[in-house]
Structure formats: C-alpha cells, structure tokens
N, C-alpha and C positions, 0 to 999 in steps of 0.2 A: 693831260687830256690828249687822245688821240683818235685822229687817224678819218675823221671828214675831211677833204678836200672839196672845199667853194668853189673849184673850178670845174668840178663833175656832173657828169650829164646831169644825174638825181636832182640835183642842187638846182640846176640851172633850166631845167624845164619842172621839174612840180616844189622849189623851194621847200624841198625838206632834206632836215640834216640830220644822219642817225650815222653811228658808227657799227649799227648792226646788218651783217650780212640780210639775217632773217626780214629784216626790216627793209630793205632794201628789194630783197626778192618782194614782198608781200606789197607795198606799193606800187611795182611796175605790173605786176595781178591785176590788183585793184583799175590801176588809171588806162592798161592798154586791154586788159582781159583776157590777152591766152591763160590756159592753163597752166603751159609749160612754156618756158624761155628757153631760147637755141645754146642748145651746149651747158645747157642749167641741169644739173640732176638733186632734186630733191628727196630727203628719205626721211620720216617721222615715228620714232618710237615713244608710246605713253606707258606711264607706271604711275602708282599712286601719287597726285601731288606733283609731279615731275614729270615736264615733257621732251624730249630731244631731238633736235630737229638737224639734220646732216646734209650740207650744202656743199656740191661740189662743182665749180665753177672750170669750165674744160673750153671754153671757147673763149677768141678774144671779142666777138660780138655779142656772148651774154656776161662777161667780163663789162664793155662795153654798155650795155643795157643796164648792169646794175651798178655800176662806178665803183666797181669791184676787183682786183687783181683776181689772176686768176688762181686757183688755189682749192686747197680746205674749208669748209667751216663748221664746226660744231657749237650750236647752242642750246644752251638746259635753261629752259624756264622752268621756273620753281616759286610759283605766287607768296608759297608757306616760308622764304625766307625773309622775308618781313614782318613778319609773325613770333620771331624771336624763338622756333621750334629748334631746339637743339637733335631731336631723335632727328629731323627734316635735315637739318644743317650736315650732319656725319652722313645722312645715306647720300645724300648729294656729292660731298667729298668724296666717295668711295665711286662714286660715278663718275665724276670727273678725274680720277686718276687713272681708273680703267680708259680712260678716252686719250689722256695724255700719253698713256705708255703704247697706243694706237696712234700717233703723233711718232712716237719714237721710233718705231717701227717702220713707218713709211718714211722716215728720213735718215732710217736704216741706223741710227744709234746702238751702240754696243753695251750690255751691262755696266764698265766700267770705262765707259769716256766721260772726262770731264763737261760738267753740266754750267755753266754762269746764268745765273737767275739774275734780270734788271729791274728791281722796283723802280718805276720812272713813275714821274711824279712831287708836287712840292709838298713837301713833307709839312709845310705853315697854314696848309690850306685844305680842311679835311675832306672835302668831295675829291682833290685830288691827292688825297694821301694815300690810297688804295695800295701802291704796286711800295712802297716805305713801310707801310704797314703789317704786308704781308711777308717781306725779306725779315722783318724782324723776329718773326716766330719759325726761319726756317730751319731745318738742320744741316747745318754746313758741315762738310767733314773733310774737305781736301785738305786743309791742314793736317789733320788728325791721320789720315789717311798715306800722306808722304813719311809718318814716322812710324805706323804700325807694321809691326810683320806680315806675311800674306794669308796665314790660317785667321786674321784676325779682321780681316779686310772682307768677308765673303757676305754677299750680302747690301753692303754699301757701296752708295756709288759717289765719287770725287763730286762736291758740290762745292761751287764757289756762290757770295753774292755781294752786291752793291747795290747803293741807293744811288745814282748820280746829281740829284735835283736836278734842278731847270738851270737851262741858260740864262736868266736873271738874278740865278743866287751864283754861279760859278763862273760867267763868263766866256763858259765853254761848251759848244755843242755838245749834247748826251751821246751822237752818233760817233763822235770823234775818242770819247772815254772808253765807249765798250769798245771801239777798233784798239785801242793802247789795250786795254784788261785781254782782250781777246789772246791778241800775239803775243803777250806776255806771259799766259797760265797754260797757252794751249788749248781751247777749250774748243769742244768739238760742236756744242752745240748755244746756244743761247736763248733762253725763257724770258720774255718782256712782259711784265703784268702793270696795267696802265687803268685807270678811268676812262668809261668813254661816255659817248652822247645818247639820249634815246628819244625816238620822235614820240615815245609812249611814258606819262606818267606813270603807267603801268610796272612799267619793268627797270625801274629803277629798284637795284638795288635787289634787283630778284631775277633779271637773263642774267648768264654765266659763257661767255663768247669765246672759242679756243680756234685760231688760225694759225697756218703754216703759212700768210704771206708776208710777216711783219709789220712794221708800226713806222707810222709818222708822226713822233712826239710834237706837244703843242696844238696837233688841226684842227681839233677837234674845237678849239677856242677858238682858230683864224689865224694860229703861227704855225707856217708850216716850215718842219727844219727839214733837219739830214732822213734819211729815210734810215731806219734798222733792220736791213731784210739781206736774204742771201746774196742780191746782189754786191751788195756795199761790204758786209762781213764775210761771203768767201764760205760760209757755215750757216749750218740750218738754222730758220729763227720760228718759233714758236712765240705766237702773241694770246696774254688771255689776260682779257679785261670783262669789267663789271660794268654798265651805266651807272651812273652818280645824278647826271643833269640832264638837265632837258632843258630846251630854248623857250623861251618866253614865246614867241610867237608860233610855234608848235602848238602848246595852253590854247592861246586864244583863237587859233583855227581850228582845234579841236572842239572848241565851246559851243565854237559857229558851227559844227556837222554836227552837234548833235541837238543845236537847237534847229536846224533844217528838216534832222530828222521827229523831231517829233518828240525824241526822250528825255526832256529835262521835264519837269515840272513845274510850278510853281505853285503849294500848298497842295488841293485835293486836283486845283485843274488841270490838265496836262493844254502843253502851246499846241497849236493847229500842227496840225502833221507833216506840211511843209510850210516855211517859213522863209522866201529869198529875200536876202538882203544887196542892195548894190552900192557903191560908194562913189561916188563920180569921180573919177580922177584927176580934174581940176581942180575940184576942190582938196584934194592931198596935196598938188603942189600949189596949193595956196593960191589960186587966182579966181577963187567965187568960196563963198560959205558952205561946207563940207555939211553934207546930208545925205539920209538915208531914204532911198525910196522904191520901190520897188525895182527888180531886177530888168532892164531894160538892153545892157549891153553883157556882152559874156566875156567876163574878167576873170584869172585867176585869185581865186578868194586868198593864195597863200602870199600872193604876188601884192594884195592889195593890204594885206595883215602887216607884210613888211613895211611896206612904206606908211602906215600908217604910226607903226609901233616906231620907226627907224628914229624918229628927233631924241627921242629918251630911251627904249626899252629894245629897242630894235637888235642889240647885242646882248641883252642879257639874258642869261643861264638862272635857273631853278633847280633847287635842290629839297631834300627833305626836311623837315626841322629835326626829325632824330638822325641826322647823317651819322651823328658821332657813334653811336652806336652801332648805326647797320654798319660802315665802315668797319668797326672792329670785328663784329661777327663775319662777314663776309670773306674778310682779310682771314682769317681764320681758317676757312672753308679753304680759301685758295691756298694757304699755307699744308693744311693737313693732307691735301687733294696733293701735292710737290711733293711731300715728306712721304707718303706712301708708293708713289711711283720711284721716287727716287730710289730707296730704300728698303728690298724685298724681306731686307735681314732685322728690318722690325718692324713687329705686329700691328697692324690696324687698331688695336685697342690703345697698344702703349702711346701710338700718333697721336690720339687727340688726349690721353694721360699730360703729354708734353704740353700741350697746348692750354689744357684747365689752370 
C-alpha cells in the first residue's frame, strides 16, 4: 500500500486518508470552496463509461493544500470495471497506455532505454497483490533483447521486472532493491504499480492513478519507508496504482453524511432531511456515559468517528469480498496498458491474445 502520509495537512485537519490525487483536490473543494486551488490546474475529458481527469500540481502551496508533491496526475475512472466488462477492461488499457507513453515523453524517455517495472506489494495478501500481479503478465524482453540482432529488435523496448515484496518478508527496504536493480541494468526509467487507499467505496477497484512523483511503500497502511522517486533513484519514476481499500472510518462517516443528508431510507420512509448528531467528547474518553443528542457543540464529525472507532476499528481497512478477482482483471488491465506502450512492434490485439 501506498503513499498517504499521516502527517499531512489532509490528514490532520479534515482526517481523511486517500492516496488519490482526484480525491484530494475534490475535498479541499468541498471543505474550503474555491473553485480553483493556487497553482492547481485541473482538466476533465468524458467518453463512454470513462472519465479522465488530469491534475497538474505546479505550486508548492497547492502542493501544500492538497498534501500532494508537486507533480503529474492522471486518473481514469471507470465504474464498468467492476462489472467484469471485458470490451470496458481493453478500451481502458488502450487509454492508459496512450497516457503512459505521455508520461514518457515528458520525462523525455527514448524508444529504446531500459524500462524496470516494480510490482510492490505483498504478494500473500491479495488487496495488496496488485503491483505482483501485474509484473506477472508482463512482457519482458531485456534479456531477449541483449542476444538478438538489431533488424530484430525494432519495435521493442528493453523491459526489466521484479516483485520485491515487503520489508517483513525480506528484511530489506524495497527503496534500497530498486537502487541495487537500478545501477546494476542501467535502467533509465522506473514504473511502480502499488495498491493504494480510497476515501470512496466507490472507486475501489474502478480509479486507475498514473503519477510522475513516485511512491512511498507501506503509507498508505501507517509504515512509512524509503521514498521511490527521482530524488532518491537519480531517474524518472512513474507510479500507477489502483485503490483496493478504504478505512473503516471513512464507511462510517460516510454513513453519517448521508444520513444528515436525507438519502438513506428506511423501507418506503425516507429519514428527515437533516438529521445532526453530537457525541460528547467526555464521554469518548470515558468520563460520563457516551450519548447522542442533538448537536450543540461544533465537532469534527471525522475527528469524532476516529476516536470513537480508535479502541477496536480505528485502524482497520476494508476491502471487497470479490477482491480476488477484480485483482486479477485489473492487474490485467495494468499489465496490457505496459505491454502496449512498451512495445509499438506488437499489436494491440496480440497484447491482450497474451494475456487470455
């Protein structure tokens, strides 16, 4: 998992945790209400099914505002890949590769400079098997590539990958592996595909997140390691992850705005249209009987979720029950979305041929 930091503004004034750009902007929207954040440029294209939203973060004060390096971000929402739509699944990959070799471009990449793709991630844990998952279906050819002749090479581009797991299966920071891989193959650039967080049950498993500021493996749980970005490798890093999770107290303050707002129902009745609730905060830390009664002091409701969830639930992540599968289809998607930009010298059709 990656790449929330608990110590960021987001976090630490509206307690929410998303590893989405989009999410990120759209929240400080919501809670401060400009339209536009300073040094924020946002840009939205829609197609059938498919939305993509292009975030360019150019200041260090809307950097700043959204606890965001400064950077790239492209995100494709795509509701229909939870829906198990395979025609959905390949035009998404075909969008996503177009966007990645726009990726390459601005970080000036050459047809044939070595590629390292990092499935990070623990391969034992399938919400976070995402970036394992997807190096397995990739087409590697730097091998293949160092013995072929040059008429035979046109076309492909020198692809390395690894899985490194997690510092609890090896011992070894994942930042510290790709710097050894890195100086070792040469490699000009490096791709990190990771799991990440979403403050939206929504878009688990259905946003598609492509950055140029890299990744901090672990954060996204509460372990923050080595950072993977061009500072520390020297070389461009490319991060595209998926959400998998969403925090348990996410769920349940979401429960609460929408029972504030009016839209839950219950059978034919719908609840009163606004509905405040308060929680006295004595009584969370345990020095009078905790009760509900109408809203008298102005609390953060996310602030008050925490501590209420924090004895048992307060740390725990939510995931789908069919992870196992969107996991693979997704993986899928990320993998065939690689193989087509990597590799102009074979056909989009034959890409996902491989992959059936």
């Amino acid at each position: 998992m990656a790449k929330v930091n608990q110590q960021d503004p987001l976090f630490e004034k509206y307690h929410i945790r998303t590893d989405l750009a989009l999410e990120s902007h759209q929240v400080i929207v919501e809670q401060e209400g400009p339209p536009e954040l300073p040094g924020v440029k946002v840009h939205t294209e829609k197609e059938e099914g498919i939305t993509l939203t292009r975030i360019q973060v150019e200041s260090d004060l809307g950097a700043q505002m959204m606890g965001k390096a400064p950077g790239n971000y492209s995100t494709f929402e795509a509701p229909g890949l939870r829906m198990h739509n395979r025609d959905l699944q390949e035009r998404i990959a075909e969008m996503v590769a177009k966007e990645i070799d726009w990726f390459f471009e601005e970080a000036g990449l050459g047809p044939e400079d070595t590629v390292l793709v990092v499935g990070l991630g623990n391969w034992n844990a399938t919400p976070d098997a995402l970036g394992p998952r997807a190096v397995e279906n990739l087409m590697v050819t730097r091998h293949l590539l160092e013995m072929s002749p040059p008429e035979l090479r046109e076309g492909l581009r020198p692809v390395s990958a690894i899985s490194p797991g997690v510092l609890g299966l090896t011992g070894i920071e994942t930042g510290e592996i790709i710097m050894g891989v890195v100086d070792r193959i040469g490699a000009k650039a490096v791709i990190c595909i990771d799991a990440l967080a979403s403050r939206s049950v929504d878009r688990l498993c259905s946003t598609i997140q492509i950055s140029d500021t890299g990744i901090h493996p672990g954060a996204g749980v509460g372990n923050r390691r080595l950072a993977i970005n061009k500072e520390t490798l020297g070389i461009p890093v490319i991060a595209i992850g998926i959400p998998t999770v969403v925090h348990a107290v996410t769920i349940v303050s979401d429960a609460m705005d929408l029972i504030e707002q009016g839209r839950v129902s219950n059978g034919s009745e719908e609840l009163p249209s606004r509905v405040q609730f308060s929680i006295d905060p004595e009584a969370i830390r345990g020095n009078q009987e905790q009760s509900v009664r109408p809203q008298v002091r102005s609390l953060d409701k996310r602030q008050i979720m925490s501590q209420v969830l924090e004895p048992y639930f307060g740390s725990m992540i939510v995931t789908p029950k069919e992870i196992d599968q969107l996991i693979e289809e997704v993986s899928d998607v990320i993998a065939g979305a690689l193989n087509t930009s990597f590799h102009a010298g074979v056909s989009y059709d034959e890409v996902f041929k491989y992959l059936s």
